[in-house]
Biotite code that builds the C-alpha atoms (Angstrom):
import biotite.structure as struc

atoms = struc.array([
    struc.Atom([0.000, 0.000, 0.000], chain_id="A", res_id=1, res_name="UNK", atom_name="CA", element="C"),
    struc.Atom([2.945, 2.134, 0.917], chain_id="A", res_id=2, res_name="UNK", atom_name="CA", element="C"),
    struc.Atom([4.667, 1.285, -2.104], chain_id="A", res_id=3, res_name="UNK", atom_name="CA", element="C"),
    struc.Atom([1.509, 2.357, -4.397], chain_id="A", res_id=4, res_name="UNK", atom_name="CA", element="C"),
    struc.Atom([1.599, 5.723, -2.524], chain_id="A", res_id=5, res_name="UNK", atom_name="CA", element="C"),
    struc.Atom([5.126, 6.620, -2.996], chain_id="A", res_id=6, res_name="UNK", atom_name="CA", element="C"),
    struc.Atom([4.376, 5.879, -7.367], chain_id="A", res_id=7, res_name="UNK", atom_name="CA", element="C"),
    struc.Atom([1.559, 7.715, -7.238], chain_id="A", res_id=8, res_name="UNK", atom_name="CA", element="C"),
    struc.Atom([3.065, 11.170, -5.419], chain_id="A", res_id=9, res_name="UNK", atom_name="CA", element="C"),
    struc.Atom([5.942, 10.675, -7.735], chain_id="A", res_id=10, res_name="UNK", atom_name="CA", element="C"),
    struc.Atom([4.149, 10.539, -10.950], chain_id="A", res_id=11, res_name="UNK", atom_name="CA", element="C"),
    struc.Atom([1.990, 13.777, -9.803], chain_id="A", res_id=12, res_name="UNK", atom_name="CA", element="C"),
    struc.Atom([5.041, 15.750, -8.844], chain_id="A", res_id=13, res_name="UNK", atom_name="CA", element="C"),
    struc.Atom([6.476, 14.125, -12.785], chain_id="A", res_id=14, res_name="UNK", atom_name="CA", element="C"),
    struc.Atom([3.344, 15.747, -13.992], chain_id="A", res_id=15, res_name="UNK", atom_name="CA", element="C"),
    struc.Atom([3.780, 18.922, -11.846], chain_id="A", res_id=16, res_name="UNK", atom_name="CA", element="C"),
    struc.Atom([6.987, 19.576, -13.412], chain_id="A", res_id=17, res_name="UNK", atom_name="CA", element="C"),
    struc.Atom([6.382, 18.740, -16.646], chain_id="A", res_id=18, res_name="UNK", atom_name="CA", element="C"),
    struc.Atom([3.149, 21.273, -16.390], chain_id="A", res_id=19, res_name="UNK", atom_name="CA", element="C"),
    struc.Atom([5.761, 24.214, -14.898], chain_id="A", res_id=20, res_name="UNK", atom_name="CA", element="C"),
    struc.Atom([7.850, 23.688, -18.060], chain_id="A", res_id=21, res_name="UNK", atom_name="CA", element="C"),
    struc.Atom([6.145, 23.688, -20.266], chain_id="A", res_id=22, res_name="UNK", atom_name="CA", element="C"),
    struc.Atom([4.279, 26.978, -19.109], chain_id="A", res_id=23, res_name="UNK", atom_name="CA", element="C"),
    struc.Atom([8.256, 28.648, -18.944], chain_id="A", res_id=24, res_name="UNK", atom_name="CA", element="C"),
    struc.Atom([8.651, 27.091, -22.427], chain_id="A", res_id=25, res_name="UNK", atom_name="CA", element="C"),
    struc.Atom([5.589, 27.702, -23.969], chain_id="A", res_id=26, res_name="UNK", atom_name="CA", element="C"),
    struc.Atom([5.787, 31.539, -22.720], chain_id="A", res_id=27, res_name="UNK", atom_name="CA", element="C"),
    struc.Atom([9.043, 32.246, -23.787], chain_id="A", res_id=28, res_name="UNK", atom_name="CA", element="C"),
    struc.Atom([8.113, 30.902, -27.551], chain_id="A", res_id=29, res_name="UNK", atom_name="CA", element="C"),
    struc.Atom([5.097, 32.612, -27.590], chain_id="A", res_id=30, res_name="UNK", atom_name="CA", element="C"),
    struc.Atom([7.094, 36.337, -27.534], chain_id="A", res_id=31, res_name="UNK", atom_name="CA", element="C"),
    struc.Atom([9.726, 35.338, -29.581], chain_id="A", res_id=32, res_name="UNK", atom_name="CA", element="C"),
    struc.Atom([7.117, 33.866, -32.676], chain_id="A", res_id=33, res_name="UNK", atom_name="CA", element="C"),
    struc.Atom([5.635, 37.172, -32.520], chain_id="A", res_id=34, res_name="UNK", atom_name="CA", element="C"),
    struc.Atom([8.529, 39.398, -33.078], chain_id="A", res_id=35, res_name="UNK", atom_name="CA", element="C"),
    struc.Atom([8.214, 41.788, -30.728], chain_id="A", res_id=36, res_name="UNK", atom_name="CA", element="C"),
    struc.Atom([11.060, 43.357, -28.945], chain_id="A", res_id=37, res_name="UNK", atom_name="CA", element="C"),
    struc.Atom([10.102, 43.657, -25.278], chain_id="A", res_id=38, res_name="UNK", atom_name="CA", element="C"),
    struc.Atom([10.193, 47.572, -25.357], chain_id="A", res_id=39, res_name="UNK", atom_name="CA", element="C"),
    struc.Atom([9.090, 49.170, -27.979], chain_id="A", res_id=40, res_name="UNK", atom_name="CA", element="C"),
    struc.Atom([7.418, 52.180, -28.944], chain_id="A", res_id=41, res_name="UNK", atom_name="CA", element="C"),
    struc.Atom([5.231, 52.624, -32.008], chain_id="A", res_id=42, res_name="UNK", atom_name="CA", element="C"),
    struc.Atom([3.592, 55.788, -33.068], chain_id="A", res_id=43, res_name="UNK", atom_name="CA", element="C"),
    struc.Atom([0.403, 55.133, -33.018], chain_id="A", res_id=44, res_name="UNK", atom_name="CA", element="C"),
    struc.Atom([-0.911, 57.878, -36.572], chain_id="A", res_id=45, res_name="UNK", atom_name="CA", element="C"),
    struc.Atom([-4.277, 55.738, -37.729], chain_id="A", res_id=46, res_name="UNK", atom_name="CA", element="C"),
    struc.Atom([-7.510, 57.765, -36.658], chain_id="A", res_id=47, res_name="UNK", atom_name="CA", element="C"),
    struc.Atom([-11.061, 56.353, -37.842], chain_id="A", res_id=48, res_name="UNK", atom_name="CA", element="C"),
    struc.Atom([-13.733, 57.787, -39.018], chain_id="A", res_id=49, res_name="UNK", atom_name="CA", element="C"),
    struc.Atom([-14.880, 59.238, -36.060], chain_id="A", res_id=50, res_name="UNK", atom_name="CA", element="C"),
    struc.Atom([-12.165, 60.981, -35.597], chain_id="A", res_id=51, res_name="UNK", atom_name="CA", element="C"),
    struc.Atom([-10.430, 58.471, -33.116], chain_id="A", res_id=52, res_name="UNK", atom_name="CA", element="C"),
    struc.Atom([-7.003, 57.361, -32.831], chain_id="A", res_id=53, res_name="UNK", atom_name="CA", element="C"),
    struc.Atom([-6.894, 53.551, -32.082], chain_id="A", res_id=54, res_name="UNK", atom_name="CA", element="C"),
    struc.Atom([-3.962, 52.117, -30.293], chain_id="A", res_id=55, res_name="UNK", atom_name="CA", element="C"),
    struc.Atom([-3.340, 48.228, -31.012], chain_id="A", res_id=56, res_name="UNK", atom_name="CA", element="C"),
    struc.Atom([-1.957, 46.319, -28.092], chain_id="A", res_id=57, res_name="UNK", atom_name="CA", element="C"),
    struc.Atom([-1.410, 42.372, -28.229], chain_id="A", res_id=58, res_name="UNK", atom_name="CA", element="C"),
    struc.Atom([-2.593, 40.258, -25.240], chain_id="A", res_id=59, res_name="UNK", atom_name="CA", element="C"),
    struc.Atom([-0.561, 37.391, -24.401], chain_id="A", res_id=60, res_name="UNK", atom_name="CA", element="C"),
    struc.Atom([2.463, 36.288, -22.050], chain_id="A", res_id=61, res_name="UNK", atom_name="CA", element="C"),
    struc.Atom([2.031, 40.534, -21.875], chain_id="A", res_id=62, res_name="UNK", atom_name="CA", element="C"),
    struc.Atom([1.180, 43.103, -23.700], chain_id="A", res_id=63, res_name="UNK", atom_name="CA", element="C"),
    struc.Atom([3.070, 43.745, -26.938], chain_id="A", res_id=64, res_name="UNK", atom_name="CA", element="C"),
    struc.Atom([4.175, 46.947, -27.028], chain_id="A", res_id=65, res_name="UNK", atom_name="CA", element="C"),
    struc.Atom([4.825, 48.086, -23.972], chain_id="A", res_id=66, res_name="UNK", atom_name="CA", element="C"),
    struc.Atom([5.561, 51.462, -24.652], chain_id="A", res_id=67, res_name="UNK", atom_name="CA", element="C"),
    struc.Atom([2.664, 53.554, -27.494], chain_id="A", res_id=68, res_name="UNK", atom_name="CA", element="C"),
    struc.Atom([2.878, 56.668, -28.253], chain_id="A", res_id=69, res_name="UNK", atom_name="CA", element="C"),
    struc.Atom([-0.584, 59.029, -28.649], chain_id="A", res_id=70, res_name="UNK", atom_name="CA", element="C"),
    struc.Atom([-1.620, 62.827, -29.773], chain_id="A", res_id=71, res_name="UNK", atom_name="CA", element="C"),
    struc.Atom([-2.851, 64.263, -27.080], chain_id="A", res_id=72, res_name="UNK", atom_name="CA", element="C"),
    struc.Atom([-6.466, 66.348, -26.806], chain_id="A", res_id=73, res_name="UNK", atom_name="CA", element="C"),
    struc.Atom([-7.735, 63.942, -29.340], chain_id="A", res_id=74, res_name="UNK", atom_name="CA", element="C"),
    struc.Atom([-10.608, 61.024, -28.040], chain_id="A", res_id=75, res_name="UNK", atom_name="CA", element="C"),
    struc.Atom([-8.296, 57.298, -28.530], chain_id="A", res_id=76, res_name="UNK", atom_name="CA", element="C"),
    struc.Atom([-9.285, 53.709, -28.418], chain_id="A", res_id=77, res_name="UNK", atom_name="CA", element="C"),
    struc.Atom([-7.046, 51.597, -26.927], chain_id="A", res_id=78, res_name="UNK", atom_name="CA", element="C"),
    struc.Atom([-7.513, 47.773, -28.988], chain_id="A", res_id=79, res_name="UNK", atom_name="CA", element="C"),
    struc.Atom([-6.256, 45.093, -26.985], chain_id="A", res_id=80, res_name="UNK", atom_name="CA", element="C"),
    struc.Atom([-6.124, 41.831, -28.918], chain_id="A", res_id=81, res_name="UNK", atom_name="CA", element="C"),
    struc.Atom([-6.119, 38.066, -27.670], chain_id="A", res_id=82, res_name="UNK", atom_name="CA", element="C"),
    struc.Atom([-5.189, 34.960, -29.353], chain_id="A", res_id=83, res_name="UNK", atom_name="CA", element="C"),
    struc.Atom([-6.022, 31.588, -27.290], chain_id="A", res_id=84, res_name="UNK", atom_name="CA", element="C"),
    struc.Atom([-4.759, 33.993, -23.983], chain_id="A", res_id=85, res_name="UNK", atom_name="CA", element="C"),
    struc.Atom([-4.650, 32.121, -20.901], chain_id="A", res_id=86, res_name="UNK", atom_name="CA", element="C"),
    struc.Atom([-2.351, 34.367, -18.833], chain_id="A", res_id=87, res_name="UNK", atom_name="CA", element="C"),
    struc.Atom([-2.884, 36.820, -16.148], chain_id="A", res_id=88, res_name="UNK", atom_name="CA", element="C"),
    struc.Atom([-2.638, 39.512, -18.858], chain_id="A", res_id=89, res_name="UNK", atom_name="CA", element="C"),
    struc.Atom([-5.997, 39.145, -20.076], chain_id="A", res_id=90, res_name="UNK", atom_name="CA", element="C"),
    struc.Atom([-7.509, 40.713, -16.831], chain_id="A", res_id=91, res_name="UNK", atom_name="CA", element="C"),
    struc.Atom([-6.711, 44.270, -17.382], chain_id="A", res_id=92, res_name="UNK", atom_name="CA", element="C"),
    struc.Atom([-6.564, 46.932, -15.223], chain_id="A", res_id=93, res_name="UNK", atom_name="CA", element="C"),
    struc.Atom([-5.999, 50.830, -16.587], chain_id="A", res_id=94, res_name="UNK", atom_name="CA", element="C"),
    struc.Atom([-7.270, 52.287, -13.297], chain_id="A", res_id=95, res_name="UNK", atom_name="CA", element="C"),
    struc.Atom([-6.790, 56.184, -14.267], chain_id="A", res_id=96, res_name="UNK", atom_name="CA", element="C"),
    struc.Atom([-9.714, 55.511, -16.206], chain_id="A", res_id=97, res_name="UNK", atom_name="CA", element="C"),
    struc.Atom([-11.256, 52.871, -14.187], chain_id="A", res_id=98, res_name="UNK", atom_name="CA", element="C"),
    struc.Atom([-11.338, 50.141, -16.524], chain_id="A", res_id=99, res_name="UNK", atom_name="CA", element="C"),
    struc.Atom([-11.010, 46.579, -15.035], chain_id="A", res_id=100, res_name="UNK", atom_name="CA", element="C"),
    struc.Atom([-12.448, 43.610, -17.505], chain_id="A", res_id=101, res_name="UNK", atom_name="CA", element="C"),
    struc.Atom([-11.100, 39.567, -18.113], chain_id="A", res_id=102, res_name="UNK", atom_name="CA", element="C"),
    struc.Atom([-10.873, 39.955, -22.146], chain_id="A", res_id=103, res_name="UNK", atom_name="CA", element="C"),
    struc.Atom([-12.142, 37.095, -23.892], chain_id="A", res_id=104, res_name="UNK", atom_name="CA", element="C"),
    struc.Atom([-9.410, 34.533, -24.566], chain_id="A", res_id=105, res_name="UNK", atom_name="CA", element="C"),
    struc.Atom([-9.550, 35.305, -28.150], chain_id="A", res_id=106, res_name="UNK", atom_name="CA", element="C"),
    struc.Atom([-10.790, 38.519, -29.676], chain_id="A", res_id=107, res_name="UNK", atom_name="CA", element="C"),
    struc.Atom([-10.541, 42.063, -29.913], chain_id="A", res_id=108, res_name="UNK", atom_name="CA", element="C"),
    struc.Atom([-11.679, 44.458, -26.797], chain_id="A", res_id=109, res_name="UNK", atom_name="CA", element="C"),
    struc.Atom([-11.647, 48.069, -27.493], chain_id="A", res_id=110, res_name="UNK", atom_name="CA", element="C"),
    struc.Atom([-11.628, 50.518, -24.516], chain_id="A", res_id=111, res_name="UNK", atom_name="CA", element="C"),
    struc.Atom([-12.747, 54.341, -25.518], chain_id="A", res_id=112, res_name="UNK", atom_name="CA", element="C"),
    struc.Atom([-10.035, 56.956, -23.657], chain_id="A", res_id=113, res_name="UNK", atom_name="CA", element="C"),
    struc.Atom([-11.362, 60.515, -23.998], chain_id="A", res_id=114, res_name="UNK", atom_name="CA", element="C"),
    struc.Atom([-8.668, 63.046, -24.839], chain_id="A", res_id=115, res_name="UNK", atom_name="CA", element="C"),
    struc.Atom([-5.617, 63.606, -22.424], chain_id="A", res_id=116, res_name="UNK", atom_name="CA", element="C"),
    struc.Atom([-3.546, 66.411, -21.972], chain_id="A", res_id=117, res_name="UNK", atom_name="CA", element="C"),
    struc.Atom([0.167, 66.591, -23.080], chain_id="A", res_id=118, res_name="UNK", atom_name="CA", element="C"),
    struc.Atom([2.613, 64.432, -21.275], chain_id="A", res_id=119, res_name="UNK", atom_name="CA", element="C"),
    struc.Atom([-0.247, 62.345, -19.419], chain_id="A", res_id=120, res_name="UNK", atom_name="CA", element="C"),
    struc.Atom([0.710, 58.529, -19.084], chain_id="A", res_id=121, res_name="UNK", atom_name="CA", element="C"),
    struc.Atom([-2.290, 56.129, -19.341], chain_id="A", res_id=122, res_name="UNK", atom_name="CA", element="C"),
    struc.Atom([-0.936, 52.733, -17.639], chain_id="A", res_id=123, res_name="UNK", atom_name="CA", element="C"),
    struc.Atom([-2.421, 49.831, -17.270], chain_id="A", res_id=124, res_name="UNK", atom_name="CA", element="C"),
    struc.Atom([-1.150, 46.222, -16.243], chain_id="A", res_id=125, res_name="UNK", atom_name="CA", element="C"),
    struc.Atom([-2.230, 42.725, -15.643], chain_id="A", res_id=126, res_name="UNK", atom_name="CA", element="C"),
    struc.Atom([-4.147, 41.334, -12.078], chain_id="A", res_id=127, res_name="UNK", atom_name="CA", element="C"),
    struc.Atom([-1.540, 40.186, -10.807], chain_id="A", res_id=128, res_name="UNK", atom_name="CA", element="C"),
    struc.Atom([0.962, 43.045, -11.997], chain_id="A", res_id=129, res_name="UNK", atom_name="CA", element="C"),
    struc.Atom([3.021, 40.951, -13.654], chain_id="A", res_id=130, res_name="UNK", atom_name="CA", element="C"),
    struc.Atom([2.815, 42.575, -16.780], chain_id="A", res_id=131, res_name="UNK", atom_name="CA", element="C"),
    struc.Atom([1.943, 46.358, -17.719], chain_id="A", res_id=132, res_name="UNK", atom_name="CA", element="C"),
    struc.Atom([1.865, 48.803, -20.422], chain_id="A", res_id=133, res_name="UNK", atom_name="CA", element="C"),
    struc.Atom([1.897, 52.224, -20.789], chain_id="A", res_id=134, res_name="UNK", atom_name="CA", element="C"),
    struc.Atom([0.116, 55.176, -23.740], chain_id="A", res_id=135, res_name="UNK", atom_name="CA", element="C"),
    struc.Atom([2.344, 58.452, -23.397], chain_id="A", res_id=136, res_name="UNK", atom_name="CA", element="C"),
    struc.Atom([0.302, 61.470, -24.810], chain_id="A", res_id=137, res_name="UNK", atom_name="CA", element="C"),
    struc.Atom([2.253, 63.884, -26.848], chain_id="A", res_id=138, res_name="UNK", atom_name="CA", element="C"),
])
């Protein structure tokens, strides 16, 4: 009985391992088969049609990039973007602006900033404030 025990606590804490691994692992590819350097800053020029600028932010292991960069005085959405997201980063928190939501684990979320002054910095991060980005107004 003793014996049965001991194999089945060391096949869970096999399976425990393997699961940490292959979270590091799986992580680590995820950022590097998107491309994106881990600080970054992209000027954000596309408005639509009503006059909006959108910032696009990807959703997963983080938020990809890190660093945007907005006009100021003029209204913005800020487009966060998940693909099979199962991380902590998919329960966002911009709290300047009081937004706190779980995205969807695959979709598009768009969150309506109105205008901000020059040199205001719109951050936001994960739950667990692991992760975070940040929207400079210029």
């Amino acid at each position: 009985m003793k014996k049965n025990i001991r194999i089945i606590g060391a096949i869970i804490l096999l399976a425990i391992a393997a699961l940490g691994a292959g979270m590091y692992f799986g992580a680590r590819t995820n950022n590097a088969s998107r491309n994106i350097p881990a600080k970054s800053v992209v000027k954000n020029d596309a408005v639509d049609t009503d006059g909006k600028q959108i910032i696009e932010i990807s959703v997963k292991g983080g938020y990809a990039p890190k660093v945007s960069t907005a006009k100021a005085g003029v209204p913005t959405v800020i487009r966060l973007i998940t693909d099979n997201t199962f991380d902590c980063s998919s329960a966002v928190s911009i709290p300047s602006i009081g937004y706190h939501k779980n995205l969807p684990r695959t979709g598009t979320t768009d969150v309506d900033v109105p205008a901000q002054t020059a040199g205001t910095k719109l951050r936001g991060a994960c739950s667990m404030g692991m992760y975070n980005f940040v929207v400079n107004f210029e």
